[in-house]
GUTOR-384405 format. One line per 8 residues: number of its first residue (from 1); for each residue x, y, z of N, C-alpha, C. Coordinates in pm, 1 decimal. Example, Ala and Ser with C-alpha at 12.3 -4.5 7.8 and 13.67 -1.06 7.14 Angstrom:
2
1) 1319.0 -569.0 780.0 1230.0 -450.0 780.0 1320.0 -330.0 780.0 ~ 1285.0 -225.0 708.0 1367.0 -106.0 714.0 1290.0 3.0 787.0;
***
This chain:
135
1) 8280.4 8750.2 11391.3 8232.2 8862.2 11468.0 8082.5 8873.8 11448.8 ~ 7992.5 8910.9 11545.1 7852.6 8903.0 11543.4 7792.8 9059.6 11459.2 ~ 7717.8 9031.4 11416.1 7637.8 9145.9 11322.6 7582.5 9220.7 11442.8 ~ 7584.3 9350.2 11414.9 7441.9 9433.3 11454.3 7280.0 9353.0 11449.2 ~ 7256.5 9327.4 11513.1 7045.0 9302.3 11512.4 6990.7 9402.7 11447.7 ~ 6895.0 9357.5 11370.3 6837.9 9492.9 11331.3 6720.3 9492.3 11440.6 ~ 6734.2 9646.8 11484.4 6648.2 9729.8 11618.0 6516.8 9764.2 11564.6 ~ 6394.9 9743.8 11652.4 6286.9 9779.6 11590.6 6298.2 9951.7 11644.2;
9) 6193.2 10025.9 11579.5 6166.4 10147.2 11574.9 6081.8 10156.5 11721.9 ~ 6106.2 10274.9 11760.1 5997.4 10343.4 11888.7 5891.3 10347.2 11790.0 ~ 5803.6 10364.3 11869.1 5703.5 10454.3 11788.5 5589.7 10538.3 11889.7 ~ 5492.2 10621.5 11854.3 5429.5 10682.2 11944.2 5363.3 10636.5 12056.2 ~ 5300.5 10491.4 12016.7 5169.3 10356.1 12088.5 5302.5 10325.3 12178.9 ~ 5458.4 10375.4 12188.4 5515.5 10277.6 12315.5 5527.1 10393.6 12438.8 ~ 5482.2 10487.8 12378.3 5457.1 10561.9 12477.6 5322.2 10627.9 12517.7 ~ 5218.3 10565.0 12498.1 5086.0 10546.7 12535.4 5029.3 10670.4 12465.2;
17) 5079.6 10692.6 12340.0 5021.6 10746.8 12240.3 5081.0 10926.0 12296.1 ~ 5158.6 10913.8 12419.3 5179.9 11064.2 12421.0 5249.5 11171.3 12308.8 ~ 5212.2 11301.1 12298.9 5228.4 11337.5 12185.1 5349.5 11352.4 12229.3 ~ 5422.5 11422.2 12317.5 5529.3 11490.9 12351.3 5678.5 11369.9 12309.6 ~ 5607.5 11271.1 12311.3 5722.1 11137.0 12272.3 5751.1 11163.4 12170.2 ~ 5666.8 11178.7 12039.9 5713.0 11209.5 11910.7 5849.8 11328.2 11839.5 ~ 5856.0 11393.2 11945.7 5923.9 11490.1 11959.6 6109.4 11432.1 11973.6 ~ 6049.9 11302.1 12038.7 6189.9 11267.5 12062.9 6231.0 11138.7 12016.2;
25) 6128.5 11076.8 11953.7 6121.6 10928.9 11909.7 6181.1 10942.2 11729.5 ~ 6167.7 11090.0 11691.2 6209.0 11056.3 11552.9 6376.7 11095.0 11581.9 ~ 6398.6 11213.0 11612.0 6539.9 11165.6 11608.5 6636.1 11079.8 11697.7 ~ 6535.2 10991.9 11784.5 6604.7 10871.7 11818.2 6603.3 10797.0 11690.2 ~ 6522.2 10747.1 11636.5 6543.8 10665.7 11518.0 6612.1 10700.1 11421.0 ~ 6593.7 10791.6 11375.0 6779.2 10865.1 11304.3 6869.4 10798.6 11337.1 ~ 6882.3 10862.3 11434.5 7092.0 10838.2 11526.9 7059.1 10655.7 11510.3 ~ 6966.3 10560.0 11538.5 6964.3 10476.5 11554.3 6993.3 10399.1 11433.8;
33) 6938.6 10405.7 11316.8 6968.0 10366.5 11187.1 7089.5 10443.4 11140.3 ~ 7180.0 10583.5 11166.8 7300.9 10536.5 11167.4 7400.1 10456.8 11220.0 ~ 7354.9 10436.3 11343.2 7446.0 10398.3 11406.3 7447.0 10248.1 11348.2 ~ 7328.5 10151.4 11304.9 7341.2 10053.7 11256.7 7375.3 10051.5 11130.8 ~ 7355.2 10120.3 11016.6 7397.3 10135.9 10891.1 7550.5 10174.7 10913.4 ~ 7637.8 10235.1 11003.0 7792.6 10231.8 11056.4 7839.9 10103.3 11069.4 ~ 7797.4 10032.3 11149.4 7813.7 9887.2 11235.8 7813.4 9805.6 11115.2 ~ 7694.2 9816.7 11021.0 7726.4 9692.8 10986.4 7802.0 9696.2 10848.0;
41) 7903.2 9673.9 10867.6 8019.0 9729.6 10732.4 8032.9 9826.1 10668.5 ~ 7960.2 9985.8 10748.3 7986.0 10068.1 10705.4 8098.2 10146.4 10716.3 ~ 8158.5 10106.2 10888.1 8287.8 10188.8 10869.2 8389.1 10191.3 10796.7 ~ 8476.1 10351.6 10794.4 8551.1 10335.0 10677.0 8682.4 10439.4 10794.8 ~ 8764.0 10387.0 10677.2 8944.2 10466.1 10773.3 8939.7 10596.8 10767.2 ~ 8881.3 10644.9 10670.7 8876.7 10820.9 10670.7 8753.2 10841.6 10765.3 ~ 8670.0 10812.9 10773.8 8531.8 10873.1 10801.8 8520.4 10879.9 10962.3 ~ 8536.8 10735.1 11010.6 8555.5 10664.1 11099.8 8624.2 10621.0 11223.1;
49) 8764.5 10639.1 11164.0 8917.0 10603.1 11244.1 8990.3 10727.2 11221.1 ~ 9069.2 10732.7 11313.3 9185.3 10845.1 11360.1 9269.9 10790.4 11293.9 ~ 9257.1 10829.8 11124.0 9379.4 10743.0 11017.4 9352.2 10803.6 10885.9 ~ 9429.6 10734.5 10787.9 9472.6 10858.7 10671.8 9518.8 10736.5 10583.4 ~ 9421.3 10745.4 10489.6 9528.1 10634.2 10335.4 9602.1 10765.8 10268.9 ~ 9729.6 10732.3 10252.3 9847.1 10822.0 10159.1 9895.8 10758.3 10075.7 ~ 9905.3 10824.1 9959.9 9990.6 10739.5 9836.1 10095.3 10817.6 9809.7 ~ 10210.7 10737.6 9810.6 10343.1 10775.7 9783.0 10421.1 10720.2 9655.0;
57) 10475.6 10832.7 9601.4 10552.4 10772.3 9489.0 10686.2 10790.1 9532.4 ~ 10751.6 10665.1 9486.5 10891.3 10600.9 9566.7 11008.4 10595.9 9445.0 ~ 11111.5 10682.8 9413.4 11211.7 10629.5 9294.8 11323.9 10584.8 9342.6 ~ 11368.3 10600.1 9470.2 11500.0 10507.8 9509.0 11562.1 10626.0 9614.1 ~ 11463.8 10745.8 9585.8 11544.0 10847.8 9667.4 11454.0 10906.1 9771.9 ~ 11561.8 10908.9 9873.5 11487.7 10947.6 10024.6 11541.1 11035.9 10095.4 ~ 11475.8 11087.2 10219.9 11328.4 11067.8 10225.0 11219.1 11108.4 10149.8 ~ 11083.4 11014.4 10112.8 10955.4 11073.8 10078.9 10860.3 11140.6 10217.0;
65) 10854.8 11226.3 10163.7 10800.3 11317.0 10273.6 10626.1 11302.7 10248.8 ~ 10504.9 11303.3 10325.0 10423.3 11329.1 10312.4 10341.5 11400.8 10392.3 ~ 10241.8 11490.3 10370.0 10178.7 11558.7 10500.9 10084.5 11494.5 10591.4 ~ 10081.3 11507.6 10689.3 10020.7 11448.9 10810.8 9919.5 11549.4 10833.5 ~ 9738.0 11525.4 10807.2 9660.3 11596.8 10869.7 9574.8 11554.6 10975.6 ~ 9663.8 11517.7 11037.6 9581.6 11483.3 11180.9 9656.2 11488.5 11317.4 ~ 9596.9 11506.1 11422.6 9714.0 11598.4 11536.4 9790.5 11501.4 11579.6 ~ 9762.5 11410.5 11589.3 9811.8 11298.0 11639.1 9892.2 11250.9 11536.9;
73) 10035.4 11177.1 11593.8 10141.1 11144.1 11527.6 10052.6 10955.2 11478.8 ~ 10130.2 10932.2 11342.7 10106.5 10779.7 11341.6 10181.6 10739.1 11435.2 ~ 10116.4 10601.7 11502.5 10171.4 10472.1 11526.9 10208.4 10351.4 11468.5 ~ 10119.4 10333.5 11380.7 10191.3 10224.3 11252.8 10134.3 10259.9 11142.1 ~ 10216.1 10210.3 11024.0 10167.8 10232.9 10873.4 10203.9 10124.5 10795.7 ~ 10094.9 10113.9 10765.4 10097.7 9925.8 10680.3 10081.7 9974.6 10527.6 ~ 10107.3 9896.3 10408.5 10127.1 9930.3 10324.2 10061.7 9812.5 10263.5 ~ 9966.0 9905.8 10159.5 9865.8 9851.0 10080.5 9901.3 9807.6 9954.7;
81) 9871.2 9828.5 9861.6 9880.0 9846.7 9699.5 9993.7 9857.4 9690.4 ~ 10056.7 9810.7 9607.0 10189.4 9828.2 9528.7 10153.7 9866.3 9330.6 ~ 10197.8 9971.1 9288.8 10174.9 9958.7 9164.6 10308.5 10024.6 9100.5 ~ 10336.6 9966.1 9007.9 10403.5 10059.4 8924.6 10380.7 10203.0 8839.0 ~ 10425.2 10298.8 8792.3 10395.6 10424.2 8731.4 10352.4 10391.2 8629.7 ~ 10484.7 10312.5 8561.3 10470.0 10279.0 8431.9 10375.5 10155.8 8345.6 ~ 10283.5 10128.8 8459.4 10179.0 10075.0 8421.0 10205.6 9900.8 8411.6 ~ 10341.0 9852.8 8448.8 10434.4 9729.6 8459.1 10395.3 9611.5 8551.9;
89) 10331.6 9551.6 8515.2 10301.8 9423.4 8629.0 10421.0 9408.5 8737.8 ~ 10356.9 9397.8 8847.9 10454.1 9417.1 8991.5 10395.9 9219.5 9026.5 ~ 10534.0 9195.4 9024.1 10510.0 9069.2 9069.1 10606.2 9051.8 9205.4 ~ 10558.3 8983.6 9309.4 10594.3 9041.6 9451.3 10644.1 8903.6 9499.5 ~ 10762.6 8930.6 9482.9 10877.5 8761.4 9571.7 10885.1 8762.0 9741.8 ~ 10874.7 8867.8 9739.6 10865.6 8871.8 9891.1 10796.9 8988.9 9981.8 ~ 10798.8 8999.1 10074.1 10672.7 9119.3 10181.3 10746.6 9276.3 10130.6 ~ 10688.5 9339.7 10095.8 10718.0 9465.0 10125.1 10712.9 9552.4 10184.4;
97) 10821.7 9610.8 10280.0 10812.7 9655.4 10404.1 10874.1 9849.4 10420.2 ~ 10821.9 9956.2 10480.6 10866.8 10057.1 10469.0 10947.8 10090.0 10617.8 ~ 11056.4 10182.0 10597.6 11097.0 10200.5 10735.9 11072.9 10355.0 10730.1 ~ 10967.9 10398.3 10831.3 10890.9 10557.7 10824.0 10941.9 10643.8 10980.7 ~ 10951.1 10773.5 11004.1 10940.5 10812.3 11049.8 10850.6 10930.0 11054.5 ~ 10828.6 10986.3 11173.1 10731.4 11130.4 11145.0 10807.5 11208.7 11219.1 ~ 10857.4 11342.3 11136.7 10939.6 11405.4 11120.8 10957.8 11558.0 11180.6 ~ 11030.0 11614.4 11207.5 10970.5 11751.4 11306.3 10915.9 11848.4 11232.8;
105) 10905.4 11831.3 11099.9 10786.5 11940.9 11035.8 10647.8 11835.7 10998.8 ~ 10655.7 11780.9 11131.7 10477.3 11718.0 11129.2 10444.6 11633.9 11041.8 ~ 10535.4 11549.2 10914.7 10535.6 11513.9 10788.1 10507.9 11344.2 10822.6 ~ 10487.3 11284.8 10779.4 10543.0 11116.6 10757.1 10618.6 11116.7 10665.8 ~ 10705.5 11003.8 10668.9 10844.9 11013.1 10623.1 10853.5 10918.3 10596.8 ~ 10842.1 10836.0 10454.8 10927.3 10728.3 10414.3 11092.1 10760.6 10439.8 ~ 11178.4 10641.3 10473.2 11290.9 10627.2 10504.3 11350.6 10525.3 10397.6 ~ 11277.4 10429.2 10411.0 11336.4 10365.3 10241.9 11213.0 10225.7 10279.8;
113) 11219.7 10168.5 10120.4 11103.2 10085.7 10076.2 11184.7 9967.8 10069.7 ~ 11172.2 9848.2 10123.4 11288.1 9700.8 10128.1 11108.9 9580.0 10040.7 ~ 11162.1 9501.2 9970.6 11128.4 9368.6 9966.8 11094.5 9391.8 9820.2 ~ 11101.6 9538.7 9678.2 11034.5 9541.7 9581.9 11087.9 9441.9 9501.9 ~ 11070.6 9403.5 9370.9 11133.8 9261.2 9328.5 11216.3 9394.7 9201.2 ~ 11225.5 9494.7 9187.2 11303.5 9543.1 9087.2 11284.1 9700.1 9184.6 ~ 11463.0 9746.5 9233.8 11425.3 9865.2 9332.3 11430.5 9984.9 9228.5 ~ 11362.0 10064.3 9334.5 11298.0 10255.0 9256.1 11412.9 10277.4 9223.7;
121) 11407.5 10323.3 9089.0 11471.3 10439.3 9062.3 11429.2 10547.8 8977.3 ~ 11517.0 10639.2 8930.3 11429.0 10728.2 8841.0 11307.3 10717.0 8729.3 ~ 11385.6 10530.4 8625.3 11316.7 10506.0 8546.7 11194.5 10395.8 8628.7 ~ 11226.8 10373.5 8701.6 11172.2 10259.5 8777.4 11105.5 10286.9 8907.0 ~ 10983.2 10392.0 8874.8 10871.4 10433.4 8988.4 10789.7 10364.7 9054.3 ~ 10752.7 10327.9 9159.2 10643.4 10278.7 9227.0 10550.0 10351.3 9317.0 ~ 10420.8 10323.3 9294.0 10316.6 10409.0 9419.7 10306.5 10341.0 9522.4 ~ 10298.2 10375.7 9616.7 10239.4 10256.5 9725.3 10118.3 10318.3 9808.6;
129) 10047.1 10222.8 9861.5 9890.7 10321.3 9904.3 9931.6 10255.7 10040.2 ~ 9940.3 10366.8 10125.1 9991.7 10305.2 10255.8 9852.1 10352.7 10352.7 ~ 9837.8 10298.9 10486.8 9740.4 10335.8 10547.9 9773.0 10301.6 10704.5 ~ 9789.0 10466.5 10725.0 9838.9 10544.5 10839.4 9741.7 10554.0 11017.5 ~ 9795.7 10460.7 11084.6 9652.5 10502.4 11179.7 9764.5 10573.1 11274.9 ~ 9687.0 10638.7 11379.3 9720.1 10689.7 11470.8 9635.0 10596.2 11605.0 ~ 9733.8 10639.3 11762.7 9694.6 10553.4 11882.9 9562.5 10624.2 11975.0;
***
């Protein structure tokens, strides 16, 4: 994917030294150096995107409910991090996959967690850092 260019600055001499330009040439260059300091690997899922990282702790019992603050329902939720509670090396045999719904009190909803290599239970907690976008 191609980078942002870095943009040269207005300055007063491109507008034949008029004063009244200055007026509008600095906070063009503002908005302009955010907008490139955004672009170029600045965006982020909270700041940025119509989306939400949630961490859920999972023991075998469902549903995990979580709150949804954004108006818009998710469309998909991919799942990040896997860790254990108990601080236990998670060694991962196969994909780990959640089956979620969003729920009529506005919630996201784990439904159950498939692929862990040892499943939740009471003694046997897992977090998962999932990351929620909306369409």
């Amino acid at each position: 994917m191609a980078r942002l260019a870095n943009v040269r600055k207005l300055t007063v001499e491109d507008f034949n030294g008029q004063a009244w330009a200055e007026k509008l040439i600095v906070p063009f260059n503002s908005f302009i150096d955010s907008v490139q300091a955004v672009l170029n690997k600045g965006l982020t899922i909270g700041d940025n995107m119509a989306a939400v990282i949630r961490i859920a702790e999972v023991n075998g019992t469902y549903p995990v409910k979580l709150a949804w603050p954004l108006s818009s329902k998710p469309v998909s939720v991919l799942v990040g991090d896997i860790y254990r509670t108990d601080g236990t090396a998670v060694v991962l045999t196969a994909a780990v996959g959640i089956q979620w719904s969003f729920n009529q009190s506005g919630e996201l909803q784990l439904d159950n967690v498939v692929g862990l290599p040892v499943a939740a239970t009471d003694t046997v907690k897992y977090k998962l850092v999932l990351e929620a976008k909306v369409g």
